[in-house]
N, C-alpha and C positions, 0 to 999 in steps of 0.2 A: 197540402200545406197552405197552400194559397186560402181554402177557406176558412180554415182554423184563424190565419192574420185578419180576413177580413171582420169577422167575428170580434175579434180582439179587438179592432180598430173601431169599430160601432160600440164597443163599450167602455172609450174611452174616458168621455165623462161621466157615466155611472162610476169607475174606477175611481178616477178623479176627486171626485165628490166622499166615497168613501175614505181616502185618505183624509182630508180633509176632516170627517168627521172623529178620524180617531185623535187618543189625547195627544200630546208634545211628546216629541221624543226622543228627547235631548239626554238623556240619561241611559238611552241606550247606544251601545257601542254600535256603531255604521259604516261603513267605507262604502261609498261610489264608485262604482268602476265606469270610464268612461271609454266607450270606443272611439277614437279617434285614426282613422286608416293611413297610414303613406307610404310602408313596404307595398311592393307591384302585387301581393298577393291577397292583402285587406283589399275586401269592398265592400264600400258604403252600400249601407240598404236605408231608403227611404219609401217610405209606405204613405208619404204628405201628410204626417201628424205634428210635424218639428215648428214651434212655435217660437218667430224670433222675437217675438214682442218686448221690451228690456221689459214692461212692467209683469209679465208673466215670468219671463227669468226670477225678476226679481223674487217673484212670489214663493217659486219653486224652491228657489235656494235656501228662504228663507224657512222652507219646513223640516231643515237638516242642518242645522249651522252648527254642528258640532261633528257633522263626516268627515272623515277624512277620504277625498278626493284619489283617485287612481287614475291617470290617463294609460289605455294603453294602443298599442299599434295593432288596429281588430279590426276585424270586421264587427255587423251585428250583433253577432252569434257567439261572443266572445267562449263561451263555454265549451263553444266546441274549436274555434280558431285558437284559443290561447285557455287552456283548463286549468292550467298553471297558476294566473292571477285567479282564477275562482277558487280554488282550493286556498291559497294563500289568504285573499281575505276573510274565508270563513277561519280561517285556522286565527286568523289577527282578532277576527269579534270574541270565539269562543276564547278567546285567551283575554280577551280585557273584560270580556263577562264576568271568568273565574277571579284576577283580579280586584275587583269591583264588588262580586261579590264575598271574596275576604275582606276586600276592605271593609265590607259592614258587620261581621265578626263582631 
């Protein structure tokens, strides 16, 4: 596991950089889920990639300003801590896909 993260974490900016290049995507349906821990059983995993910089915040936010936002009580790994909000929010996109896509009917 450990090498697989470290892996991942050396390709942060290549990653980066690829988002970056794709178009706007503002038209598509998105929800963020965010892990935020404070039940005794969420823990935080920090791998030293979290970037508090406000101007990179800023930047970050600004590649989504139409998500809608999910805090939940998680650890990392929400998928496996809480499957619950990941099932739900795919269920939330493919439903404003469908949506969305009537609307253009």
């Amino acid at each position: 596991m450990q090498f697989v993260a470290n892996r991942e974490i050396d390709q942060i900016h290549a990653t980066g950089d690829g988002v970056l290049a794709l178009p706007a995507a503002d038209a598509i349906p998105m929800i963020r889920l965010f892990n935020v821990p404070h039940s005794p059983g969420a823990v935080a995993v920090d791998f030293g990639v979290n970037d508090d910089d406000p101007a990179v915040r800023k930047r970050v936010e600004a590649l989504y300003p139409n998500a809608r936002k999910v805090i939940v009580d998680s650890d990392h790994r929400i998928q496996e801590a809480n499957p619950e909000f990941v099932v739900r929010a795919i269920e939330d996109v493919v439903d404003a896909g469908r949506r969305h896509e009537a609307l253009q009917r």
